[in-house]
Rosetta silent file (secondary structure, phi, psi, omega in degrees, C-alpha in Angstrom):
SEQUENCE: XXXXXXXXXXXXXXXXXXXXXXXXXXXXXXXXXXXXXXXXXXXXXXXXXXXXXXXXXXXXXXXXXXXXXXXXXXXXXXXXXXXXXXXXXXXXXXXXXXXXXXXXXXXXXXXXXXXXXXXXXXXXXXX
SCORE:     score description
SCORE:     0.000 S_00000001
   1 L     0.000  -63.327  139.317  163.030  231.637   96.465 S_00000001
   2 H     1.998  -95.255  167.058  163.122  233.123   99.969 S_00000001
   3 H   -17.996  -73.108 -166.494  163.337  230.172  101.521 S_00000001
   4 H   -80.538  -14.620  156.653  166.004  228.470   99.793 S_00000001
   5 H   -47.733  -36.103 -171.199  167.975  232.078  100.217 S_00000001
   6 H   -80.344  -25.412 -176.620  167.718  231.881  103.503 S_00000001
   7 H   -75.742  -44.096 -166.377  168.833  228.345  103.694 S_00000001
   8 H   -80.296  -31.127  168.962  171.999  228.981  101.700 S_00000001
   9 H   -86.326    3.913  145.900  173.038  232.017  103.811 S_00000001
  10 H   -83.836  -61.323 -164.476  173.174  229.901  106.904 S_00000001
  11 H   -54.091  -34.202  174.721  175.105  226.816  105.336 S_00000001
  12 H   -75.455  -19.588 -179.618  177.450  229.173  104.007 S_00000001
  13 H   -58.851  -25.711 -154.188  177.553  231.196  107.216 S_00000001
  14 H  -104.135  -35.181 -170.065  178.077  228.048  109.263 S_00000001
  15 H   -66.732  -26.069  178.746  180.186  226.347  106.848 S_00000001
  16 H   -48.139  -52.783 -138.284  182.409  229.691  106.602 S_00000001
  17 H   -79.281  -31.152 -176.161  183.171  229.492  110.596 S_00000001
  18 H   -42.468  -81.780 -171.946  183.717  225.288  110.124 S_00000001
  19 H   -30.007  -37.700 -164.843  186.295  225.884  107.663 S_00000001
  20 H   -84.409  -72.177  153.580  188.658  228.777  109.816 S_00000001
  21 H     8.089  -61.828  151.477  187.858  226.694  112.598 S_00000001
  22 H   -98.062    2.088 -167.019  189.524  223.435  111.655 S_00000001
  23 L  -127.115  142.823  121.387  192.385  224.837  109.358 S_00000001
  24 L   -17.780  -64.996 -158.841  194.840  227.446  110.865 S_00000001
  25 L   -87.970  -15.497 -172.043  195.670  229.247  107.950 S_00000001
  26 E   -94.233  136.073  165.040  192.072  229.913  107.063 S_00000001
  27 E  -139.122  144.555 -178.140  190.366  232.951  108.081 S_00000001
  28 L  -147.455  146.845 -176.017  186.770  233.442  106.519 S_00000001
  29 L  -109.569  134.804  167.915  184.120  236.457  106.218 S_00000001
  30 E  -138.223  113.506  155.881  180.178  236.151  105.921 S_00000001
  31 E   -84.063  140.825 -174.497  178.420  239.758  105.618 S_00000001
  32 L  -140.235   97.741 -141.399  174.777  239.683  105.229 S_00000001
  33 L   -92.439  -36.653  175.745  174.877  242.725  103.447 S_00000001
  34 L  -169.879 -148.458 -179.357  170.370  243.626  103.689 S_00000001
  35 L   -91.870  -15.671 -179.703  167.826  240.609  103.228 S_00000001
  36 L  -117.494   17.475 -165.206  168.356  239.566   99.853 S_00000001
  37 L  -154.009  133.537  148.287  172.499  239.829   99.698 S_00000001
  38 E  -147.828  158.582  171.894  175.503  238.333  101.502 S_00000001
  39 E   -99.301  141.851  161.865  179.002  238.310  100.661 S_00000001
  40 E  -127.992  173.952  154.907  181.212  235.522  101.758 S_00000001
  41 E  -107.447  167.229  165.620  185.134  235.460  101.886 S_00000001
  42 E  -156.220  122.428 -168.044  187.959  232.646  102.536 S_00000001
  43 E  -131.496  118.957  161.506  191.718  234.127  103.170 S_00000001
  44 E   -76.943  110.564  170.613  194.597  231.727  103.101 S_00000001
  45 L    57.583   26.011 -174.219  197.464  233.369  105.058 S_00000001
  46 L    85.231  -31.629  153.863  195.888  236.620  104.771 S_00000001
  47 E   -57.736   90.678  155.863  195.562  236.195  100.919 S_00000001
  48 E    -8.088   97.087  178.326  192.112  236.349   99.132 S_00000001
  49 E  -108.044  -36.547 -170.554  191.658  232.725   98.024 S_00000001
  50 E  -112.397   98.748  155.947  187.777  232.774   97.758 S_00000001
  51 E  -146.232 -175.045  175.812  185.120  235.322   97.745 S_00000001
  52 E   166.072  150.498  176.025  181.540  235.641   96.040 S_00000001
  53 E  -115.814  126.928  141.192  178.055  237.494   96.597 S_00000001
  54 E  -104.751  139.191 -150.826  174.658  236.054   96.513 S_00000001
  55 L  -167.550   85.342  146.885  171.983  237.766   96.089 S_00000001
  56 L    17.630   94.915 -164.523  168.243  237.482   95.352 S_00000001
  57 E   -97.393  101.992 -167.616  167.885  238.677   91.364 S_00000001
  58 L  -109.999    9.325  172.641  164.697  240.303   90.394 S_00000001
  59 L   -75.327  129.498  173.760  165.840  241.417   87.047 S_00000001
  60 L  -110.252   72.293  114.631  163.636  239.401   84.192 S_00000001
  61 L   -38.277 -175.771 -173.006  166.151  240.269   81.666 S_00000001
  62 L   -46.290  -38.601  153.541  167.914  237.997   80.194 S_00000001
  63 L   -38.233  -45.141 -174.075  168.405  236.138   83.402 S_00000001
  64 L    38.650 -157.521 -143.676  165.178  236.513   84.682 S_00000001
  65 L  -107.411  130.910  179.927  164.504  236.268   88.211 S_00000001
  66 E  -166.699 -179.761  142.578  166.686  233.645   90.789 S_00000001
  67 E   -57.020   85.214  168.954  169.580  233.366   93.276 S_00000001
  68 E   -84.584  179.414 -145.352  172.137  234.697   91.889 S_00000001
  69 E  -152.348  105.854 -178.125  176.098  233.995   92.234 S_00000001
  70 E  -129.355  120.854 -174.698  179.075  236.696   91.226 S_00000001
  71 L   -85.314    0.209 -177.085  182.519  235.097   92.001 S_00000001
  72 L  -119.164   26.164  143.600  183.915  238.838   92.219 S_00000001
  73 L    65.369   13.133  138.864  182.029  239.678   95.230 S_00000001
  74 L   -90.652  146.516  171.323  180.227  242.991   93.810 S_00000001
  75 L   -73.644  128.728 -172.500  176.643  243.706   93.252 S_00000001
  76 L   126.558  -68.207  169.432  175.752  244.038   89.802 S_00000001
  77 L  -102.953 -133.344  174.416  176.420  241.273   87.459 S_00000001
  78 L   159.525  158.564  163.966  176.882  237.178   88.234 S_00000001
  79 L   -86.689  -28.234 -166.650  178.111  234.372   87.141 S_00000001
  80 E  -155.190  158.959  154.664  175.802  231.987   87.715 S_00000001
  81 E  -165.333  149.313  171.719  171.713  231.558   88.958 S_00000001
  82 E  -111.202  162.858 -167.793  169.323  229.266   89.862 S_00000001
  83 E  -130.888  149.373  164.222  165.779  229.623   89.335 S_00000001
  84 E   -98.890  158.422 -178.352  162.898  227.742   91.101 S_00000001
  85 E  -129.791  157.723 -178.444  160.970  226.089   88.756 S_00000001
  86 E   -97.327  154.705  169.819  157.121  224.449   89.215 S_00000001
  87 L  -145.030  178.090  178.553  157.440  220.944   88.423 S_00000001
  88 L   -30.923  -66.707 -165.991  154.369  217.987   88.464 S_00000001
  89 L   -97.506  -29.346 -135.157  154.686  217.711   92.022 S_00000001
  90 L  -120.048  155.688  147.682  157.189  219.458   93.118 S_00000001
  91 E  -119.461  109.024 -179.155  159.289  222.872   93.562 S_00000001
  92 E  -138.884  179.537  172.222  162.882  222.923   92.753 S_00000001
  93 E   -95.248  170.497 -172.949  165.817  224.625   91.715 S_00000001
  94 E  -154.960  117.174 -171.874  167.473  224.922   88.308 S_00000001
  95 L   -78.718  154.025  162.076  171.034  226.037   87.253 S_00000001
  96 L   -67.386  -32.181 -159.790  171.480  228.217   84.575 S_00000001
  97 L    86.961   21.289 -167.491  174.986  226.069   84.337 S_00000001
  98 L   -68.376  -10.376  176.075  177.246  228.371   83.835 S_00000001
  99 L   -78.588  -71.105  178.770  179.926  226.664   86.296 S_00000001
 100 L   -90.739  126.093  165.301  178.919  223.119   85.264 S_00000001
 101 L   -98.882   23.277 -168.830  177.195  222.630   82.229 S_00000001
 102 L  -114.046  -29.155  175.578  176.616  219.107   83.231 S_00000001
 103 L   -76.809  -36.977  170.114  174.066  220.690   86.219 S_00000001
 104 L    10.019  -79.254  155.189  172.025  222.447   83.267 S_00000001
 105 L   -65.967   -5.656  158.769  169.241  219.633   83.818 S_00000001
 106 L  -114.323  171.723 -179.561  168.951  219.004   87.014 S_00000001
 107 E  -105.583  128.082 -169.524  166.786  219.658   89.809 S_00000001
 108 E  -104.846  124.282  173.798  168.194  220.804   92.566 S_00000001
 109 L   -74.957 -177.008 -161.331  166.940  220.939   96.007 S_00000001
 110 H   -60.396  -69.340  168.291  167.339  224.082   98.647 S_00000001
 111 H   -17.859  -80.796 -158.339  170.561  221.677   99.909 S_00000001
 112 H   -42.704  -71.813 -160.483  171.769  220.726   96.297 S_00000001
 113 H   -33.923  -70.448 -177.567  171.707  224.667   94.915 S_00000001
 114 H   -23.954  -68.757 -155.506  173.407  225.710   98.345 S_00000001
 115 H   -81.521  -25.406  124.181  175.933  223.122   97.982 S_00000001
 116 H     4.149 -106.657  179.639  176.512  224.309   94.293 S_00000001
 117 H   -39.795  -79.542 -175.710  177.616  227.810   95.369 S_00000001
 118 H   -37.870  -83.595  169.804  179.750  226.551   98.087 S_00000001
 119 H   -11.739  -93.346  163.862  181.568  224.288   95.500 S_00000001
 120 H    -2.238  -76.241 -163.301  182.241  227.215   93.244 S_00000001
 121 H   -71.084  -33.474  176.744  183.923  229.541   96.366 S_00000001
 122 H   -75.908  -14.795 -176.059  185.948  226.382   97.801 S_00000001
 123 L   -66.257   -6.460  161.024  187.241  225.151   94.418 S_00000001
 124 L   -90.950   10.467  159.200  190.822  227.112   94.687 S_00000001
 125 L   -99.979    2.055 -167.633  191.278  225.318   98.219 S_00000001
 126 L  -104.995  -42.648  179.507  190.748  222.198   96.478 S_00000001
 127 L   -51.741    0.000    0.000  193.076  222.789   93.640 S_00000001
């Protein structure tokens, strides 16, 4: 779980500065908030278009314990997590599916999950 945390807050970190970087209009924030939390942002014109916190879950509550994903950029609830799961061979991730319920079932690698998230905070730049 580590691991693929660490992996998603550089692709979003790097993917952040990509983004302002070729567009003009774009200005974007990545905080890395302790070791298990970052916030990112995306600002259109100065306008909030984007934002969202991830953050390492350790509650086994209902939820139980993953990478979790809150599209309102506070600490405290989420929207979404992945879990690693043991498999035959294997280690992977697993959406709960609360964006996509069509991801439910699959296994996701550190890449896939990452790539997720990122989907989720770019989909009003897409729209």
């Amino acid at each position: 779980m580590d691991d693929s945390f660490e992996y998603m807050a550089k692709l979003f970190e790097g993917s952040l500065e990509e983004l302002s970087r070729r567009n003009s209009e774009i200005e974007t924030n990545f905080r890395r908030i302790d070791a298990n939390t970052f916030d990112a942002a995306i600002y259109r014109n100065g306008k909030a278009v984007g934002q969202c916190q991830i953050r390492i879950e350790g509650n086994f509550g209902v939820g139980g314990a993953g990478i979790a994903y809150s599209n309102d950029g506070r600490s405290g609830g989420y929207n979404d997590m992945v879990h690693v799961v043991v498999g035959a061979n294997v280690l992977f991730l697993k959406p709960m599916g609360m964006f996509y319920l069509g991801k439910v079932n699959e296994q996701l690698s550190q890449q896939g999950a990452a790539e997720y998230y990122w989907s989720r905070l770019i989909q009003s730049l897409q729209q």
